[in-house]
N, C-alpha and C positions, 0 to 999 in steps of 0.2 A: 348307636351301636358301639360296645367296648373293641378298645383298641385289638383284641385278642380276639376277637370275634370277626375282625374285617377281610374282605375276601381277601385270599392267597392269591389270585391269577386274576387278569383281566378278561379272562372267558367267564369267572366266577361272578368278577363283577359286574358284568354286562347282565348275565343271569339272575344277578340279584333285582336289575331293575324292574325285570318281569312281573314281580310281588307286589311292588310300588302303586298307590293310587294316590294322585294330585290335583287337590283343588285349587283352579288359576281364577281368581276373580278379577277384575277389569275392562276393559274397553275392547269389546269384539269388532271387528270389522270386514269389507268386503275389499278384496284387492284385486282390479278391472285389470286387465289388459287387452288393447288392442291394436295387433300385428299391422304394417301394411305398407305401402310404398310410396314412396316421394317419388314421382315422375317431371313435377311442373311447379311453378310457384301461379301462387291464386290472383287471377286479374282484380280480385276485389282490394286487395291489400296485401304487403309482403308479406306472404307467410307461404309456408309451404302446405301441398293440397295431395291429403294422405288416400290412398288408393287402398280400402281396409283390405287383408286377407283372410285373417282368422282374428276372434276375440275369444275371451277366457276369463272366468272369475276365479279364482281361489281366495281363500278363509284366508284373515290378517288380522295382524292384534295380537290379541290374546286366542284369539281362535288358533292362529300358527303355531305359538307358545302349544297348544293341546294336540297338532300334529306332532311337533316334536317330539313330546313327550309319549306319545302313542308311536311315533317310529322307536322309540329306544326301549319299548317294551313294555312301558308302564300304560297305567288307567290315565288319561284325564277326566277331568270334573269340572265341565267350564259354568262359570257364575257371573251373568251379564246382563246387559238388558240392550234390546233392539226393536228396533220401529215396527207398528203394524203394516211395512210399505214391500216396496217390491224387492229392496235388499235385504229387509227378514226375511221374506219367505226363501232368497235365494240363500241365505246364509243358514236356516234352517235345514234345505232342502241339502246343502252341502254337510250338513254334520252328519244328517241320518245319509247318505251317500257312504261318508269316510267313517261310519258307524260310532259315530262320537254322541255323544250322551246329550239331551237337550236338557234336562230337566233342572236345569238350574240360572234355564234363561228366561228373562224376564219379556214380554213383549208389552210397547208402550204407545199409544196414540199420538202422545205429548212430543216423540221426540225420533227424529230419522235414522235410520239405519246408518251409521258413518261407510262412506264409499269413497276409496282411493283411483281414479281411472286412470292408467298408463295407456300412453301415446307411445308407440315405439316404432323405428321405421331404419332400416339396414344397421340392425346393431345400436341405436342410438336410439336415450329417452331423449326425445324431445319435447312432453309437455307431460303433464298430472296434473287432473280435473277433480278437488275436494268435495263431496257434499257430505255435510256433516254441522252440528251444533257444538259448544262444548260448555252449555251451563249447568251448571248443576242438576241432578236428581231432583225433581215434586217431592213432595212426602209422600204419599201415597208408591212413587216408585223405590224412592229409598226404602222404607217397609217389606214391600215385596221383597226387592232384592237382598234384605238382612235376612228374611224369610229363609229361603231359596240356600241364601251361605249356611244357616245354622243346620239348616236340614241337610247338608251334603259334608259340614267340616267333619262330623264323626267318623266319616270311611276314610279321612284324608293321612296320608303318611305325611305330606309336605303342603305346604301354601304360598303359590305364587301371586304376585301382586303385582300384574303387568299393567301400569299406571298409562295414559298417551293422553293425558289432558283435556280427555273428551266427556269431563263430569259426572263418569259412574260413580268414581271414588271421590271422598272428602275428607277433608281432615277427621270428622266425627264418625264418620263409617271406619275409617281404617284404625282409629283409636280403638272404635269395639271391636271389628275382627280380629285386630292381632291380639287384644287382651282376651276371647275366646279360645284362642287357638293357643296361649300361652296358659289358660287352666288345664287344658286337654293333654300339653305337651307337646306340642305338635309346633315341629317347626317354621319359620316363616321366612320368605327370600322377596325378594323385593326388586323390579325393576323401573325405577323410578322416571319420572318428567319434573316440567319446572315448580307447578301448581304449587304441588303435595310435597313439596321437596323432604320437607322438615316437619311431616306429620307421621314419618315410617320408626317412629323412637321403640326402642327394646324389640325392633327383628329379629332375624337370626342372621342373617346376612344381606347386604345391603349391597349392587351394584351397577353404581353409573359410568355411565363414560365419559371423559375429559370437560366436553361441552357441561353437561348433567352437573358436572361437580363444581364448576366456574358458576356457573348459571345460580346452582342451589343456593349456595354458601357467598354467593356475590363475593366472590375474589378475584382477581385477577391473578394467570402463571403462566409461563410457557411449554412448552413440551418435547424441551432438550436436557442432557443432563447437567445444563447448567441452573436449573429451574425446579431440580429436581430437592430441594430443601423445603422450595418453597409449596412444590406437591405433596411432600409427606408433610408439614404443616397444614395442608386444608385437608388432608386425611384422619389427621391430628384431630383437627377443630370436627370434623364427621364424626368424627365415633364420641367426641365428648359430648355432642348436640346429640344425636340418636342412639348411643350407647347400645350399637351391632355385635355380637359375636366374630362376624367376619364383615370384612370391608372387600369388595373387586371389583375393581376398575379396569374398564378396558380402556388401550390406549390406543386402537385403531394400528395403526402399520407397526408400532410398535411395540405391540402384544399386550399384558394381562399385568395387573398390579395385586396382589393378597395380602392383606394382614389380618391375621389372627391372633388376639392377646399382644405380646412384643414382638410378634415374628411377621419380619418382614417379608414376600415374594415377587422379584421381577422375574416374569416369562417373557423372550423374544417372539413374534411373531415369526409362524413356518411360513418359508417362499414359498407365495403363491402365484396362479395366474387370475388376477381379479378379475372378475367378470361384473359383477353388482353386489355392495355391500347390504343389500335391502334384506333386513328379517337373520343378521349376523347375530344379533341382540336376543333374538327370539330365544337361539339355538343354544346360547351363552347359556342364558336363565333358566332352560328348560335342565340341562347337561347339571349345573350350579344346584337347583334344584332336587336332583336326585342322588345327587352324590351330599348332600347336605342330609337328604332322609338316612341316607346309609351310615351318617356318622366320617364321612372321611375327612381325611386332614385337609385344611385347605391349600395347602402346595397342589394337589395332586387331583382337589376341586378345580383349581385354577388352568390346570396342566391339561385338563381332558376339556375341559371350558373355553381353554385356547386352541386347540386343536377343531372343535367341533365347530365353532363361530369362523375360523379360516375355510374349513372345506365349505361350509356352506356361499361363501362370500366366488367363490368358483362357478359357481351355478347364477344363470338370469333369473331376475323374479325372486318374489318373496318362495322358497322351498323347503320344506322340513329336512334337518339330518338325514344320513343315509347310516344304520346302526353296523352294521356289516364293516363299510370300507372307516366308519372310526374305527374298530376295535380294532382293525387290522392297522392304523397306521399308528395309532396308540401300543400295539404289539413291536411294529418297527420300532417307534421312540424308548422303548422299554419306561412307561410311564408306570409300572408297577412290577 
């Protein structure tokens, strides 16, 4: 969108994301939790012996990613593949619930539903129970699921690429989607894991967090400002290797890093009351992502991307934005 055409108001641009439609391709998941009470510890072994009260599934992944993005007004388009087992079906059963779109998910005999289970007991996690695989896509399911992208990129305004190392994506799959989605024009945002690190070249914007960018690029930095040369050198060396439009990096207590072209942005993190940073990332990418379909600058990509990944990090559990109390506090910060 031309500079001269970007909304006036943050009411304008909240409204603008209503039009928006986003296809998230990646690693769908189920995220368990089960409430309940420590009374006693287990005469079998020290551990403590939970007294369940209530359980709960909600949508994680890239599944979250499409809540988000459906709280702030926009379409998702999730593009995934999941097991023929009992966490497809639940994970299914939750899209058509939150009225989210299946049609771009793959189901596979080959390979299980990935399930995250939270143990939580007065306030506190105390355990998470993984089932999940993370080897690569068959042929047969890579097919499908190129299928499934080609047939849903055309309605797409933006293209998220929520990566978690659980082998939907490969370096050879994300080499074709993003060079589709660059004939089409259609931009691409990326939130990446270790794998795939250095397989997201010519996105549109690209953004890891501290760990992610140590990890990717095998460097070693700190994360004071005495370290901080050595962080815009391995940002440096990102954008030479994947040659991104925009680079953000989140820095966890210390807010948000942007570069676009030579221009550099640090944002502080707002005082919070943290409650669980779980699904902060979701909120970043999905916020990054629509503000990227709209053409805005990226200060202000960053700005509303900082903002959004804090309120959420206040809430227990993986939870999508709440679109309302952003605009309003984005209105306080006079972010536009």
């Amino acid at each position: 969108m031309p500079a001269d055409t970007l909304p006036a108001s943050l009411p304008e641009l909240f409204n603008a994301f209503n039009r928006l439609t986003v296809l998230i391709v990646g690693d769908v998941m189920m995220d368990a939790y089960v409430w309940g009470k420590v009374s006693r510890i287990s005469p079998e072994a020290p551990v403590p012996v939970i007294n369940v009260g209530r359980t709960e599934q909600r949508l994680g992944g890239a599944a979250n990613v499409a809540l988000n993005v459906q709280a702030l007004g926009a379409t998702p388009l999730l593009c995934a593949v999941v097991g023929t087992d009992t966490g497809g079906d639940q994970l299914l059963g939750l899209l058509l619930d939150r009225e989210l779109s299946a049609e771009g998910i793959v189901r596979s005999p080959h390979r299980p539903t990935t399930v995250k289970q939270r143990i939580l007991a007065a306030g506190q996690h105390l355990l998470r129970i993984d089932s999940e695989v993370e080897h690569d896509l068959n042929r047969e399911e890579a097919d499908m699921l190129q299928q499934r992208y080609e047939m849903l990129l055309g309605q797409a305004d933006v293209v998220i690429f929520e990566d978690y190392d659980k082998g939907v994506l490969s370096p050879d799959s994300i080499a074709h989607f993003i060079r589709l989605a660059r004939q089409r024009g259609i931009p691409t945002v990326v939130d990446p894991k270790k794998k795939n690190f250095l397989a997201y070249e010519h996105c549109t914007l690209f953004k890891p967090n501290l760990k992610e960018l140590r990890e990717g690029l095998k460097l070693e930095f700190g994360d004071t400002d005495a370290d901080k040369p050595h962080f815009e050198a391995a940002v440096a060396r990102l954008r030479e290797l994947l040659t991104p439009e925009i680079v953000l990096v989140t820095l966890s207590e210390r807010g948000v890093f942007a570069q676009h072209d030579g221009h550099k942005t640090y944002l502080p993190a707002h005082v919070r009351t943290i409650s669980d940073v779980s699904g902060a990332g979701d909120t970043v990418i999905s916020i990054a992502a629509l503000c990227v379909a709209l053409g805005l600058p990226a200060p202000l990509t960053a700005a509303l991307a900082n903002l959004g990944g804090g309120l959420v990090c206040e809430e227990v559990g993986v939870v999508p934005i709440e679109k309302q109390r952003l605009l309003e506090e984005a209105q306080e910060a006079r972010l536009l």
